[in-house]
N, C-alpha and C positions, 0 to 999 in steps of 0.2 A: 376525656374519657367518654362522655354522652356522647359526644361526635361520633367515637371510635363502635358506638354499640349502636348506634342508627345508622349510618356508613355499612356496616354488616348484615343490620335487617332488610336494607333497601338490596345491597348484592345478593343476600341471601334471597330474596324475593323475587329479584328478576333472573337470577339461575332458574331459581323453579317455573316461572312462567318461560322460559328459553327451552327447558327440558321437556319435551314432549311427554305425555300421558301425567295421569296421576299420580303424586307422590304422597305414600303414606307417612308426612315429617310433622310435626307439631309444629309452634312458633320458636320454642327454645331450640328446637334442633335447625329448623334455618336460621335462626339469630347465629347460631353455632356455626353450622357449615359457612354464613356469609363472614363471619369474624375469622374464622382459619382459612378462606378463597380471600382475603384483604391483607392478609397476612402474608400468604404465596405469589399475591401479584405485586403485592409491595416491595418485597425482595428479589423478584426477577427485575422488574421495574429498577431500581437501585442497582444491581446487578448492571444494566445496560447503562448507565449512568444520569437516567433521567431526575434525580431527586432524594431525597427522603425515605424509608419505606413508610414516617408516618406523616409525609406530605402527600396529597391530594393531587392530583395527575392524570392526564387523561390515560397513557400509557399504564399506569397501576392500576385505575378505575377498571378497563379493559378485561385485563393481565387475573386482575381477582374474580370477574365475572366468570370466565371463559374456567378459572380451579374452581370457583363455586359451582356452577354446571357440573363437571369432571367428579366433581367431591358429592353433590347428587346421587349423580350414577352409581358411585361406589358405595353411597347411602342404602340407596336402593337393593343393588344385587348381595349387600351384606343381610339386610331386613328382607331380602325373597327367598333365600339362603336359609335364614332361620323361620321361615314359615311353612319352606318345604321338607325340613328336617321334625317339624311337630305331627305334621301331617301323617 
């Protein structure tokens, strides 16, 4: 289970260094997006038949990076959304 919550901070962490500009995220919300982008690439990953979705893979490693990025973005336009709705 440690594994499984630093496996997420680490994904979560280099989504957001991958994602260009600033992101207004705290640390629980990239431990968050990197734990659910680990979760999506685990299961596509498993999907193609590479393993486990909670073995360790380069293919899942990848696969969760590339949805934690994705899941970023949608962070983002959700949180710019509700800043230009107060405005």
């Amino acid at each position: 289970m440690i594994g499984f919550l630093v496996a997420g901070l680490i994904i979560g962490a280099l989504a957001r260094l991958i994602k260009p500009g600033k992101q207004n995220l705290g640390l629980l919300a990239t431990l968050g997006l990197g734990l659910v982008g680990s979760l999506i690439g685990g299961l596509i990953a498993q999907f193609f038949g590479t393993g486990s979705i909670w073995e360790l893979n380069v293919l899942g490693f990848v696969l969760a990076v590339v949805a934690a990025v994705l899941l970023v973005g949608a962070a983002e336009a959700v949180a710019g959304k509700k800043a230009v709705a107060r405005r």
